[in-house]
Each structure stands twice: as C-alpha cells, then as structure tokens.
C-alpha positions in Angstrom: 0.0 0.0 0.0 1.3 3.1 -0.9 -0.5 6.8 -0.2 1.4 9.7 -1.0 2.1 12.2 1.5 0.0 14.9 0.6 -3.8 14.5 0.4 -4.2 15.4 -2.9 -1.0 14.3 -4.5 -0.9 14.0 -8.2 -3.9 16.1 -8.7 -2.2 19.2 -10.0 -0.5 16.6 -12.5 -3.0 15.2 -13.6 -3.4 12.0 -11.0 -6.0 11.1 -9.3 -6.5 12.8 -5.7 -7.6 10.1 -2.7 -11.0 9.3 -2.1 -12.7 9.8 1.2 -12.6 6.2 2.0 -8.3 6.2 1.3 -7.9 9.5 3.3 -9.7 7.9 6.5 -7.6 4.7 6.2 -4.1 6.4 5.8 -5.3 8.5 8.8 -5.9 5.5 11.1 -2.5 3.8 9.7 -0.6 7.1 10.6 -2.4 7.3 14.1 -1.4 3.8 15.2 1.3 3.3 17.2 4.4 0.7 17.2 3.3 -2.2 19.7 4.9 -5.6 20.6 2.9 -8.7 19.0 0.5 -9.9 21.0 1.2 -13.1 22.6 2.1 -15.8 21.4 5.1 -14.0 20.3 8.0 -13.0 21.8 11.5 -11.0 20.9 14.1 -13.2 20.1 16.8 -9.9 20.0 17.0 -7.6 22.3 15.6 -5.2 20.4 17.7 -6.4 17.3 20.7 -7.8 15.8 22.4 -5.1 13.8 23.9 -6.4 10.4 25.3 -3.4 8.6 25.0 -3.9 4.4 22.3 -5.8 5.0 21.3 -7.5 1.5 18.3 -10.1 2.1 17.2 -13.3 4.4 16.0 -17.0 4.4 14.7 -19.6 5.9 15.9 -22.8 6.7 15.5 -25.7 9.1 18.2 -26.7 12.1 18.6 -30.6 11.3 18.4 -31.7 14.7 16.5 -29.0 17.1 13.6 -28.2 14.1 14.0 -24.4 15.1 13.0 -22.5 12.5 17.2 -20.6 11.1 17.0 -17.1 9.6 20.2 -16.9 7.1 21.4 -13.4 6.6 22.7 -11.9 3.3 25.0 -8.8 3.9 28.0 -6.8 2.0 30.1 -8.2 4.8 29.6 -11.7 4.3 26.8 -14.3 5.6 25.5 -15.4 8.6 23.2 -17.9 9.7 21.0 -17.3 13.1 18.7 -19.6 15.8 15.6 -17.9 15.3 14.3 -19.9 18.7 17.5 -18.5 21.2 18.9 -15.6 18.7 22.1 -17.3 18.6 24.8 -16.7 15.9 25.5 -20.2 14.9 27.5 -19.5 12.0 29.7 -16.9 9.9 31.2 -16.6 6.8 32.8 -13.3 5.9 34.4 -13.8 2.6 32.1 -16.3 0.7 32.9 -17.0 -3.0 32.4 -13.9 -5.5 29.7 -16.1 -7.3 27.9 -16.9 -4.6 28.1 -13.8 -2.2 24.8 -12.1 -3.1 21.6 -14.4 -4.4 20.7 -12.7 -8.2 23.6 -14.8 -9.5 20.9 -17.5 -9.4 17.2 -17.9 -11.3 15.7 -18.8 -7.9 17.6 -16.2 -6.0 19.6 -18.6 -3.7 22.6 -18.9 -1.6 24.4 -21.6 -0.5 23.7 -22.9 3.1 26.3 -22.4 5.7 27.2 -24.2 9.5 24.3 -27.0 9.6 22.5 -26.1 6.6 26.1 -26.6 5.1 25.0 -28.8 1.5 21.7 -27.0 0.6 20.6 -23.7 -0.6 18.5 -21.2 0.9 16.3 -18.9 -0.9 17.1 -15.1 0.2 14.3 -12.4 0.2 15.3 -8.7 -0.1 17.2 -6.3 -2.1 16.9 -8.4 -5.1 13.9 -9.2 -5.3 11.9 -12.6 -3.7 9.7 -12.5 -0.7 8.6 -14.4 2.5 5.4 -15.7 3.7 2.9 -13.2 4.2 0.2 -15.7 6.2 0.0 -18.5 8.5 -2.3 -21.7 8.5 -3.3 -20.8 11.5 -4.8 -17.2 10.6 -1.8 -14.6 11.3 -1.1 -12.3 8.3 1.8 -9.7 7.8 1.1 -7.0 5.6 3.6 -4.1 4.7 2.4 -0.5 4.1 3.5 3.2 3.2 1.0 6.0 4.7 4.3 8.3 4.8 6.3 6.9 1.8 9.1 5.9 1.5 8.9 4.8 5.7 7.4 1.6 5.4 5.4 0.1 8.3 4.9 -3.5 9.3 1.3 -5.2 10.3 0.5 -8.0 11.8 -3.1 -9.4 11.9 -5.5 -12.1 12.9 -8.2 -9.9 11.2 -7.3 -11.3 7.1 -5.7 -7.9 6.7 -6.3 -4.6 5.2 -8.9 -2.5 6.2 -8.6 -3.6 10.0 -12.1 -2.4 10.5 -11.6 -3.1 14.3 -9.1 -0.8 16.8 -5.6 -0.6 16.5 -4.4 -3.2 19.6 -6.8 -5.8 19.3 -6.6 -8.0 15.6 -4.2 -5.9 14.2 -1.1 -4.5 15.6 1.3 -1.7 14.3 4.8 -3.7 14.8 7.6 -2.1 13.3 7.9 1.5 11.6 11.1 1.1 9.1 12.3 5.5 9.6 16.4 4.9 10.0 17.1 1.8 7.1 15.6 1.0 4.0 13.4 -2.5 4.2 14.4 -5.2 3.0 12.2 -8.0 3.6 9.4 -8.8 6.1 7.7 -12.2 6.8 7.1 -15.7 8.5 9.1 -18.3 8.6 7.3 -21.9 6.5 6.6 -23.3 9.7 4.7 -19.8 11.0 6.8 -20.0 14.2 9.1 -17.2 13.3 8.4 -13.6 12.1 11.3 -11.3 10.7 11.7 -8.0 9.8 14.8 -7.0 7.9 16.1 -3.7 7.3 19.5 -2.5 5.2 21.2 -2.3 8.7 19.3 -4.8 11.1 17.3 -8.3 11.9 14.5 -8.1 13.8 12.6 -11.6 15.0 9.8 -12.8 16.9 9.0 -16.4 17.8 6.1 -18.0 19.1 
C-alpha cells in the first residue's frame, strides 16, 4: 500500500486525488502506534541484531532442534541465526564472489552455511523474492506506506487490510522502518518465526 504524502497528491499533474474512504484509512494507519505482537510472540533480540549492508534473508531448518534458522545476506559476508534463542550459529565473511549475493541465481539462492552446510536457501530482499505473508493458522503480515518511503509492518489475525476493528486488538502496528531502508518482512514456513529486515538490522519474533 502506498499513499502519498499529501492528500491530494498528483492532482495538480493530472493523477487522481484520494478518495474519502483512502484518506480515512491512511489516517488511522498514521495514528497507530508501534506495539509488541501480542502473545504468542516473543522477541528473540534484544531489540535487534544489527547487520550493517544488509542485503536479504531466508529460511531454513536446524537438522536436529527443528527451530526454524533465519540466514542473513550482507555486504560483509553471511550469517546464519537460531531464530528460537537468537544465537549466531555461523559466519562466513568472505564467501565466493559467485555466490556472495543471491541474483547470480534464477531462484535467488545462496548456499547454506554451519548445519545447513550442502543445501541452498532462498534469500528475500534487495533483489527481489519474498517471505510468507500468512499462517495456517490465521496470522497475516502485511507491509504499508502511509508516509512513503517509511514503510510500516502489520501484523493481523483480522485477514488484513482495512482492520475495521481498533488498533491493539486483531491488528497490531509492529515495526515502523524510519532509519534503514526495508528489505524484507515475513514468516518463517513453519509460521513460528516472524522477521523483519532492514538495510542495517534483523528483527525476529517467535512464538
């Protein structure tokens, strides 16, 4: 979703101005505060992890835990985290040329590192891609721009925009992107993790 800042944007060049109905919902996206998720989830940083450069992320799986592992795509190399205990569990600051960012690739890939060592893992951001934006269990992520270009995160149990209801209750303001660029935001396949990745940080929750 993207409103321009000024009410009647584009109407002097010959765009469209926004309706009455789009002027009341950028207003209540604007109003809304950032708030923690509600529970079930929980912060797995404290409040993040910085990761300057950051590129893109994945997914993958820890072989023998099953906790969901957030791999991290950066100008200074890659990393792969525990997205259950936040823990670094791997680093690699010079991988190969070839393989160092994921649009060398048709399917936008990297290879695995520490226990995901053998596989690839598919990297949303910069270059394009994108994580899971629901849940099978009802939670969806949605990412809007009432102030372009400072994107805002949602999370819902509501099926998303317009949250008829209030702010606080099925749909919660989580993360307002104003310092970095975004890069990606999503779940995690298993709909245990949710991350939120800017150009110079990872944020995570886990449930």
């Amino acid at each position: 979703m993207h409103m321009d800042d000024e009410p009647n944007a584009g109407a002097a060049g010959g765009g469209r101005a926004l309706s009455a109905y789009q002027l009341a919902l950028r207003e209540r996206l604007l109003a809304a505060p950032v708030v923690a998720p509600p529970t079930p989830w929980r912060p797995v940083f404290e409040p993040y992890a910085a990761v300057g450069g950051l590129l893109g992320i994945g997914f993958g799986v820890h072989p023998d835990s099953g906790h969901d592992l957030v791999m991290v795509v950066s100008r200074d190399g890659h990393g792969l985290f525990d997205a259950v205990t936040g823990e670094r569990l791997a680093r690699d600051r010079d991988p190969d040329p070839e393989d160092s960012t994921p649009d060398a690739v048709p399917d936008l890939s990297c290879p695995g590192l520490g226990v995901l060592a053998g596989s690839r893992v598919r990297i949303a951001g910069l270059f394009g891609g994108g994580l899971h934006t629901t849940t099978a269990d009802g939670w969806t992520l949605e990412v809007v721009a009432p102030a372009w270009p400072n994107d805002r995160v949602l999370l819902s149990t509501d099926g998303g925009l317009p949250h008829p209801g209030p702010h606080g209750e099925r749909w919660w303001h989580v993360f307002h992107s104003t310092y970095s660029e975004l890069r990606a935001a999503g779940f995690s396949p298993s709909g245990r993790t949710l991350a939120v990745a800017t150009s110079s940080d990872l944020t995570l929750w886990a449930r």
